[in-house]
C-alpha positions in Angstrom: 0.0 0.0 0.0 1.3 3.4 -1.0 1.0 6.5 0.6 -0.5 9.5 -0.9 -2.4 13.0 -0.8 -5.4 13.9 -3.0 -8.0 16.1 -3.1 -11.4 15.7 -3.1 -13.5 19.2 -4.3 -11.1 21.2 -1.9 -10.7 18.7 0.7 -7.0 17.5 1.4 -7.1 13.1 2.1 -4.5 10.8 3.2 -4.8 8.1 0.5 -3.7 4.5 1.0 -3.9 2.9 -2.5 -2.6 0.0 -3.7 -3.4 -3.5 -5.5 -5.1 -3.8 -9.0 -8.5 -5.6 -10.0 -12.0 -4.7 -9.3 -12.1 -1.6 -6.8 -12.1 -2.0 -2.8 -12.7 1.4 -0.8 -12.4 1.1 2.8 -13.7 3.5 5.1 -11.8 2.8 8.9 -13.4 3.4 11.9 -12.6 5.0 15.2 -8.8 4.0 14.5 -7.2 5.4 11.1 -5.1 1.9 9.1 -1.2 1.4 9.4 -0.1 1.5 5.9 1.8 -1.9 7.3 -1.7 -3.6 8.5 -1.6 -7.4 7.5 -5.8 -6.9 6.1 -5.2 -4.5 3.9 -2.1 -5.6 2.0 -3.8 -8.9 1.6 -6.5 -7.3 -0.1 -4.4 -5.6 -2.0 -3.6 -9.0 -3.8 -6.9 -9.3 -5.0 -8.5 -5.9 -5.9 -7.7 -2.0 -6.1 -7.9 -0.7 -2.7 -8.4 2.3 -1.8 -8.4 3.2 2.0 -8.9 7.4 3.1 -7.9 8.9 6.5 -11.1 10.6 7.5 -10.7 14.7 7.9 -9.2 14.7 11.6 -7.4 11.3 11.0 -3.9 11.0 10.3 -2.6 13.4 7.9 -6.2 13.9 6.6 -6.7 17.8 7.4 -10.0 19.1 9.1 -12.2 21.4 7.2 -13.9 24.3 9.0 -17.4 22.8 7.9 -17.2 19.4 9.0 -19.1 18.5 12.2 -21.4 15.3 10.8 -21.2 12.0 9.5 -23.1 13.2 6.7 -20.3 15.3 5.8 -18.4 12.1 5.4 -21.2 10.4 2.9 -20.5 12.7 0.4 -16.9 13.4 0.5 -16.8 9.6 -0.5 -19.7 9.9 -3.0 -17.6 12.7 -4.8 -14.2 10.3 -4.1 -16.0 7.6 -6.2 -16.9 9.3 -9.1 -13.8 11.8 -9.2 -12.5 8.4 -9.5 -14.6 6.7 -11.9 -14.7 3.6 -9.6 -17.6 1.2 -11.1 -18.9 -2.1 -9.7 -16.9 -1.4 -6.3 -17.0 -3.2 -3.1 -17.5 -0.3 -0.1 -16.7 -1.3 3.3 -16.9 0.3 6.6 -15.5 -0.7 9.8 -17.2 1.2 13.0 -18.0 4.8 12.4 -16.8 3.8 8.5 -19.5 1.3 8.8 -22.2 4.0 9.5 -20.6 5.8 6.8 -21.1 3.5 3.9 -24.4 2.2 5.2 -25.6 6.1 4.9 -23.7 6.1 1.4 -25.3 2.8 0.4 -29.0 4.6 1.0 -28.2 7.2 -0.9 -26.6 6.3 -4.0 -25.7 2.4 -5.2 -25.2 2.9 -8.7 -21.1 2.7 -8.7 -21.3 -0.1 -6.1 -21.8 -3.9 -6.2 -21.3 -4.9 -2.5 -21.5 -3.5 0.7 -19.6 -4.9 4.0 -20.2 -3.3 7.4 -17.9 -4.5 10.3 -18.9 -4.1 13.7 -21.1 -1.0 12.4 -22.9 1.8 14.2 -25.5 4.0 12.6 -28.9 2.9 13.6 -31.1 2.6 17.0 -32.6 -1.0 17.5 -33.4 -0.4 21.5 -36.0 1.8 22.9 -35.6 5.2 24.0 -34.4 4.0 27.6 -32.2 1.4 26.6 -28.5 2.1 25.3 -27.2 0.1 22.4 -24.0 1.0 22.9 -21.2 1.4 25.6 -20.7 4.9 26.2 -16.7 5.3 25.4 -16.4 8.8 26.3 -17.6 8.4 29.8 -15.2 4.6 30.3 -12.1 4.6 31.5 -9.8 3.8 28.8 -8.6 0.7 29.9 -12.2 -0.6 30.2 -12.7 0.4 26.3 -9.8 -1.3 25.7 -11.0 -4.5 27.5 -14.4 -4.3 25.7 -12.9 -4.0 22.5 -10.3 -6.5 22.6 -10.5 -10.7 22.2 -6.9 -11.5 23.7 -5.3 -9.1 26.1 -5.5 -5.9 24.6 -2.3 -3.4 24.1 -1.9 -1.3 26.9 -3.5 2.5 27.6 -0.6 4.5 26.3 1.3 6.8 29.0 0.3 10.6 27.9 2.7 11.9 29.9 5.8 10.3 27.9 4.2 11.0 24.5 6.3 13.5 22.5 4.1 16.8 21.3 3.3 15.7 17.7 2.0 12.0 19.0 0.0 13.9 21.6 -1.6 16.0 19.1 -2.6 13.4 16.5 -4.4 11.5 19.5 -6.3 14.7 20.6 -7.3 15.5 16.8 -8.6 12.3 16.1 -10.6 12.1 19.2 -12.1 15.6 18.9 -12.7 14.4 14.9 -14.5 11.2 16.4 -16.7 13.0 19.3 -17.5 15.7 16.2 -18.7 12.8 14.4 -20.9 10.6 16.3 -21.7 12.5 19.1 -25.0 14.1 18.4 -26.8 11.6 18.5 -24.8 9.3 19.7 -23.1 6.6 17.4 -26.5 6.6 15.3 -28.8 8.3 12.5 -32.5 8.2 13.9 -33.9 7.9 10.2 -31.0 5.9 8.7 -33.2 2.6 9.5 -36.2 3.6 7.3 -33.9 4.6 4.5 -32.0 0.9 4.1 -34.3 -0.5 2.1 -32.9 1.3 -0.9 -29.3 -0.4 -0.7 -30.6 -3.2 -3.5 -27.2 -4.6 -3.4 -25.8 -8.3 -1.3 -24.7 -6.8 1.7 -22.9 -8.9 4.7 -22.2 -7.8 8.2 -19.3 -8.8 10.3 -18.6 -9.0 14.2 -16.0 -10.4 16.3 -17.5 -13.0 18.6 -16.5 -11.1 21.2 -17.0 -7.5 20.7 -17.8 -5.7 23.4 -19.0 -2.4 21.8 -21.4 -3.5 19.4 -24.0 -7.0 20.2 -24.7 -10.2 18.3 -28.3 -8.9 18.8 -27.5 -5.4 17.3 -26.3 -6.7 14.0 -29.2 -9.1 13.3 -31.2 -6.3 13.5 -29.3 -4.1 11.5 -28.9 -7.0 9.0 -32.8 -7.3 9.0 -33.3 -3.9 7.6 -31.4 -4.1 4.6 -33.3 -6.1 1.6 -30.5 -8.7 1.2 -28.1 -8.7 3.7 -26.2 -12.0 6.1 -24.3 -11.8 9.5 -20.9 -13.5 9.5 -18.9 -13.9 12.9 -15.5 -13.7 13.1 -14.3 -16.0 16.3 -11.3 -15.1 18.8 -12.1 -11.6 17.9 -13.2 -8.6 19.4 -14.4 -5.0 17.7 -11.2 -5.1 15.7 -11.1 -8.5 13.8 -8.9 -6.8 10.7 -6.6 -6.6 13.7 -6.5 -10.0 15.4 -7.6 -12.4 12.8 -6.3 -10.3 9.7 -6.6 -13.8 7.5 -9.7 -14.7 8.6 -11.7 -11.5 7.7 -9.5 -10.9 4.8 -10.7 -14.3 3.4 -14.5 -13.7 4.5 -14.3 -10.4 2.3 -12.4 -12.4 -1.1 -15.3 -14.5 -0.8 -18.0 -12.3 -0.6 -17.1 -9.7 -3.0 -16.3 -12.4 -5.7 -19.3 -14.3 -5.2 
């Protein structure tokens, strides 16, 4: 995967691109990719990836404007046809989920498959019920616990950060509570519009992901007019992470079949 900047009607993104065959755009989710991440060099043996920084990730600047996922859907509906990508797999991890389930609803006709993993974006409890941990309010070494299979990587030490790693971890959480945090994590009307995403859809979850429930994406799946839940086992929110082959292989499948 190679490293570049483009621009996207004004807006400066951090572009990992690599691979050749039918197109793969990736949206990440709370977490921007390594350019070094095992999943996405193995897709990159099987299709034309392409996988943005959102604005407020990694290098990806922050326009004035942008405070809503919204903001996000068409940024990547202009990115796919500035790029002429046709019969292209869209996936979403997380937030990125949410993303290209909203850009699914609106407009399919440059798209033949949509994969969500461990998505947010729509309410399935009642008002009183939460569907989702609040990770703002946890203590960080509980997210990590919920979000992790195996032991998860330790909290890292602030105070022994240098300046610029500082920074890129305050940006990219101010980007992220920007994002999702009005409502939180979800779209009120996002459910009712689903029913227009007339493509095969499949949604992923790590067996044991904390953050978002078995329950949760069988209902999401149940929205969408053709849609399937696959689990990933010894996995928590981040299965391109600790079973890199195993989703990797899942996503070969589905977007040749």
């Amino acid at each position: 995967m190679n490293s570049e900047t483009v621009s996207v009607r004004g807006t400066e993104l951090e572009l990992l691109h690599g691979g050749s065959g039918r197109p793969l755009v990736v949206l990440h989710g709370g977490l921007p990719f390594d350019r070094n991440v095992d999943f996405l060099d193995a897709l990159a043996r099987h299709f034309e990836v392409f996988a943005p920084s959102h604005p407020g990730f990694g290098k990806s600047p922050l326009p004035g404007h942008f405070d809503s996922i919204d903001d996000l859907v068409y940024l990547y509906l202009d990115f796919i046809e500035q790029r002429g990508l046709s019969n292209a797999t869209l996936m979403g991890f997380c937030i990125g989920g949410w993303v290209a389930a909203e850009l699914a609803a609106r407009c399919v006709h440059r798209l033949s498959k949509l994969i969500l993993v461990g998505p947010f974006g729509i309410k399935v409890g009642d008002r009183e019920t939460r569907d989702f941990p609040d990770i703002f309010a946890l203590n960080p070494e509980e997210v990590q616990r919920l979000t992790y299979h195996q032991q998860p990587p330790p909290v890292p030490d602030l105070t022994t950060l240098p300046d610029d790693d500082l920074l890129i971890i305050a940006r990219e959480r101010e980007a992220l509570a920007l994002y999702v945090w009005e409502p939180y994590l979800h779209n009120p009307k996002l459910k009712y519009h689903l029913g227009r995403v007339a493509i095969p859809t499949l949604i992923v979850r790590g067996a044991s992901d904390g953050l978002v429930s078995q329950s949760y994406v069988e209902a999401y799946a149940r929205f969408f007019p053709d849609a399937r839940v696959a689990t990933i086992q010894a996995a928590g929110h981040f299965p391109q992470r600790e079973q890199p082959r195993e989703l990797a292989d899942k996503v070969i499948s589905f977007a040749r079949d």
